[in-house]
N, C-alpha and C positions, 0 to 999 in steps of 0.2 A: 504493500500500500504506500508505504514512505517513497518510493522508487517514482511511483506514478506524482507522487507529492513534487518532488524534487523537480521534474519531467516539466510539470505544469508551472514550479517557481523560475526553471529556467526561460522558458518562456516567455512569461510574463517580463525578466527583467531584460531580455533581449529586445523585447518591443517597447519597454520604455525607455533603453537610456543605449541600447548595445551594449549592456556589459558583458565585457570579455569571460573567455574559461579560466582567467585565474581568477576574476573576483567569482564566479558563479562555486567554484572550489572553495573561495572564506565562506561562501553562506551556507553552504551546506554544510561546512565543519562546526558554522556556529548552531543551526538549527540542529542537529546531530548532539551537541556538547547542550542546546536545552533538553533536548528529548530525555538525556543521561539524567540529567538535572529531574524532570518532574519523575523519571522513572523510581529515579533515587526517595523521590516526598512521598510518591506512592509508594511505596512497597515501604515506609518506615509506617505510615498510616496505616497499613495493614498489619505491619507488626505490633504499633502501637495497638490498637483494636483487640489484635489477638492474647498480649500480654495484658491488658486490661479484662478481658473478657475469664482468660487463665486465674488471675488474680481476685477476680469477684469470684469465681465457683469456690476458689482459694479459702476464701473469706467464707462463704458459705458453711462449709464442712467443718472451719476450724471454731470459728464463731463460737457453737455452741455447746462446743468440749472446755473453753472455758467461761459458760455461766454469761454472756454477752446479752444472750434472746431473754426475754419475759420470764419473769418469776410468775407463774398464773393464779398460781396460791394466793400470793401478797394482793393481789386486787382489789378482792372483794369475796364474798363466801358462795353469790350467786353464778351461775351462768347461764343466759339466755341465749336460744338456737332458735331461729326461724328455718321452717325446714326438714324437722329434725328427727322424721322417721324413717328416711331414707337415704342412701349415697352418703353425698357428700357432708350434711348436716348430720344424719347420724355418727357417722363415723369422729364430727368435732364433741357429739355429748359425750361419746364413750371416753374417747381419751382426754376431755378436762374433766369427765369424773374421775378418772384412772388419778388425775392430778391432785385429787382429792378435793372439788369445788361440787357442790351442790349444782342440781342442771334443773330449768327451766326448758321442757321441750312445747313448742308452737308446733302445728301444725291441723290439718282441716279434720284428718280421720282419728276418732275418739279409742277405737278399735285399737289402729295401730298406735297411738299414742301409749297404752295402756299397758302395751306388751314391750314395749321401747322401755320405758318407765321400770318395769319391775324388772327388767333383766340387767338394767346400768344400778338399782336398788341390791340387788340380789349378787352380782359381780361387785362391783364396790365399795358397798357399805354405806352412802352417801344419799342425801334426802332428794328425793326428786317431784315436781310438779308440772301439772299438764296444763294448757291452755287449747284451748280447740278452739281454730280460728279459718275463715276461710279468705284469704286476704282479697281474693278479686270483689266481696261482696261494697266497698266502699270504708267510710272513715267511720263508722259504728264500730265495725271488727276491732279498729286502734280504742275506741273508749273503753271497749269489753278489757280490751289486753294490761291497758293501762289501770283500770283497777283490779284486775288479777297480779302484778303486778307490784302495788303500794307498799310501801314499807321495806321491800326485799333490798338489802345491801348488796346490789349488781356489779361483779367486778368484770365480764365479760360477757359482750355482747355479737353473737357472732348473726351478721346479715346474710343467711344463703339462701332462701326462699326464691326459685325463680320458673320463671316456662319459657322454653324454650320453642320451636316449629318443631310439627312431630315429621318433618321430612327437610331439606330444603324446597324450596320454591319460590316461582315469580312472586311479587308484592301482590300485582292484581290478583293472582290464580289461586293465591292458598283457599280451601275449603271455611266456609267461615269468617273469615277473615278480619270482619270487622268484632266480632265476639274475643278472637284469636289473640287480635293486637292491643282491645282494651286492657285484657287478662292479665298480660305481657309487661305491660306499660303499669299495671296495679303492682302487679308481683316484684318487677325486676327494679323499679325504680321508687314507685310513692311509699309502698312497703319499707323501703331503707330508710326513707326521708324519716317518715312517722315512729320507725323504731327507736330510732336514733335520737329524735325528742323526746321522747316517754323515758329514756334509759341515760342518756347523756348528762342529764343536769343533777342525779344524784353524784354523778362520777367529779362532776366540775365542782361539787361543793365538797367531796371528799379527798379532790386532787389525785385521784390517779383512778385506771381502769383502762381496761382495751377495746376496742371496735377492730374488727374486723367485717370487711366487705369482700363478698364474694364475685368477680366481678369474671372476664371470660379472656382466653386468648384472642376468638372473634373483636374483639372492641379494640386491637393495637393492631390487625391486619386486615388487608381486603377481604370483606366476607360476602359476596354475593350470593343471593338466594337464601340469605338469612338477615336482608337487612335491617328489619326493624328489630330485630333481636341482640343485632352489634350493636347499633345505632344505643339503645339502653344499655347494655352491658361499658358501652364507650363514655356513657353519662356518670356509671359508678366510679368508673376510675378518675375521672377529670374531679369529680364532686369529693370522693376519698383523700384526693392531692391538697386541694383547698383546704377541707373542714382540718386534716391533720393539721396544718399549717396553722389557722386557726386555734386549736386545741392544744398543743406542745405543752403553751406556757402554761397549761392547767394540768402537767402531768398525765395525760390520755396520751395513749400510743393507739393509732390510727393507720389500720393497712389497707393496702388493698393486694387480693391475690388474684391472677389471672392464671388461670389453668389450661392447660390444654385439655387431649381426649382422658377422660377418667372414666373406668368402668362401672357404669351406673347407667340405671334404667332411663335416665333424659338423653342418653350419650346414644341405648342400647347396645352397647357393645357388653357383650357376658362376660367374657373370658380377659382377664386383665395382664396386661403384657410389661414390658421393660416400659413403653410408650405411654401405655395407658393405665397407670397402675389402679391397682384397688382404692376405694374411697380412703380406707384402713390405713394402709401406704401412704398416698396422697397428704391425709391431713396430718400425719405422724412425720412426715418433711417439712410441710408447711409451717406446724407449728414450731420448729426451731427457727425460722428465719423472723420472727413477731420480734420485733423489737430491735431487729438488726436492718433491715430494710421494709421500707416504708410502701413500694410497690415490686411482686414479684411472682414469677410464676409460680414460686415455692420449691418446684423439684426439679433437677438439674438437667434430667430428659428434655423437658418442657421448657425452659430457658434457653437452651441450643436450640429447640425448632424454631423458636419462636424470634430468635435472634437473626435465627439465619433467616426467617422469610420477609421478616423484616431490612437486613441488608440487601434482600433480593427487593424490596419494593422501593426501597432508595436507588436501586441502579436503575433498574427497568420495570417500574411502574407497569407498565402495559402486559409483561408477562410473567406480574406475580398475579394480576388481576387474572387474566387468562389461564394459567396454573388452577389456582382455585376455584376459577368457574368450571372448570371442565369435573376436578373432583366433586366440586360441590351437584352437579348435573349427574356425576356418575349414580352416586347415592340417591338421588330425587329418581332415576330412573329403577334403580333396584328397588326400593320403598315403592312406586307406583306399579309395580309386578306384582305386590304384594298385596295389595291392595281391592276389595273384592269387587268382581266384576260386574256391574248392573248390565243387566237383558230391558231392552223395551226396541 
């Protein structure tokens, strides 16, 4: 390519002034000697990156063998889970009761609430209570929660309550759609909002406590065919940035985790991989990084992919979006196989 470059600089400076093949020989020695030059700023860019990148996983793993991440104990005696009979929310009651915090489980089904409850009671030894709430119903559901609630000295509050598309698909074409998005838009974002006022201001007058936001890898990459689902997931994180910011000087440690694929029933994937590990997994990395960094995929799987499709959509925008939509189509095409088939 540089050869045709050179071709066409000759050229050009032969039609402008006749310069000779010896000065056409300094130019190309000096374009040649920038070339070295930016090859040289790139490629330390890329080392710097990579060393930086080496250095935070660095950070990660060492962090919390000496005691860095959140003491969960010290917070408070409570802990409230939106969420929290399944995946990913289950999986945060078990192991902050393991931690020895009394759990507050939310969620719609009273059934599984109950069976959730006595089995973190019966494993841990640690007092537990149910709120049955169905968060799409509106701002009632928050007054019920808020006075189940009263009194409780809450030292962590973890936001994971969300719905996700039960496929990808177009904006216009999803089934439902408008039922779909309100749900969406209740669950993944007004549901934080509202938690977070009912639980935040005993934290601020006791000076210390944690929030924790559940928020998605979709919301830092191109996600087509799931957009109104980034679109919220990309409001938690931006909203988590701020209010920590906001909160520090009250002693509140405020995350946000973005996850990639985790094996859970929103995900449907069964079987849990190095990739996508168990909710179990999952929150048992997560919670060591609380108190060490502020926003993070949590597990170091999930950090590299999410790195790398991210540096892919810094260089070429056009074919991280492309990438994605094709997977994201792949999946909307196996899901609509499945899907049963009306006769008329």
């Amino acid at each position: 390519m540089w050869g045709k470059v050179v071709k066409v600089l000759d050229w050009v400076l032969r039609r402008e002034g006749g310069v000779g093949r010896r000065s056409m020989v300094a130019v190309r020695g000096e374009m040649f000697t920038t070339l070295e030059k930016l090859g040289l700023l790139l490629a330390g860019i890329v080392v710097y990156k990579l060393g930086r990148g080496l250095a935070s996983i660095g950070y990660y793993l060492l962090a919390p063998l000496v005691n860095l991440n959140v003491d969960f104990s010290q917070k408070g005696q409570w802990a409230v889970i939106t969420g929290a009979t399944d995946g990913i929310g289950k999986a945060f009651a078990f192991k902050l009761a393991e931690k020895g915090m009394d759990i507050v489980l939310i969620s719609r089904t009273k059934t599984k609430l109950e069976s959730v409850a006595q089995e973190i009671e019966t494993k841990y030894k640690v007092n537990t209570k149910i709120i049955e709430a169905e968060f799409t119903e509106g701002f009632s559901v928050f007054q019920h929660i808020e006075k189940e609630l009263l009194g409780l000295e809450i030292g962590v509050l973890i936001n994971n309550v969300g719905i996700s598309y039960p496929y990808p698909e177009y904006f216009l074409d999803l089934d439902k759609r408008e039922k779909v998005f309100y749900d969406m838009i209740q669950c993944n974002i007004v549901t934080m909002l509202e938690m977070c006022q009912i639980v935040m201001p005993g934290m601020v007058e006791r000076k210390k406590g944690v929030v924790i936001n559940i928020s998605s890898g979709t919301g830092e990459i191109p996600s087509p065919l799931l957009s109104v689902y980034s679109a919220s997931k990309a409001f938690v994180i931006k909203f988590t940035k701020d209010l920590g910011t906001e909160y520090k000087k009250h002693g509140i440690t405020i995350q946000c985790l973005v996850p990639g694929f985790v094996a859970t029933k929103m995900t449907k994937i069964r079987k849990s991989t190095w990739m996508a590990p168990s909710p179990k997994e999952y929150v048992s990395k997560a919670l060591e990084t609380t108190g060490i960094r502020r926003h993070t995929a949590g597990y170091i799987p999930h950090i590299l992919l999410l790195n790398s499709v991210k540096l892919l959509d810094r260089l070429s925008p056009r074919f991280a979006e492309w990438m994605i939509m094709r997977l994201n189509l792949n999946i909307r095409a196996r899901a609509l196989t499945k899907l049963p088939q009306t006769i008329g």
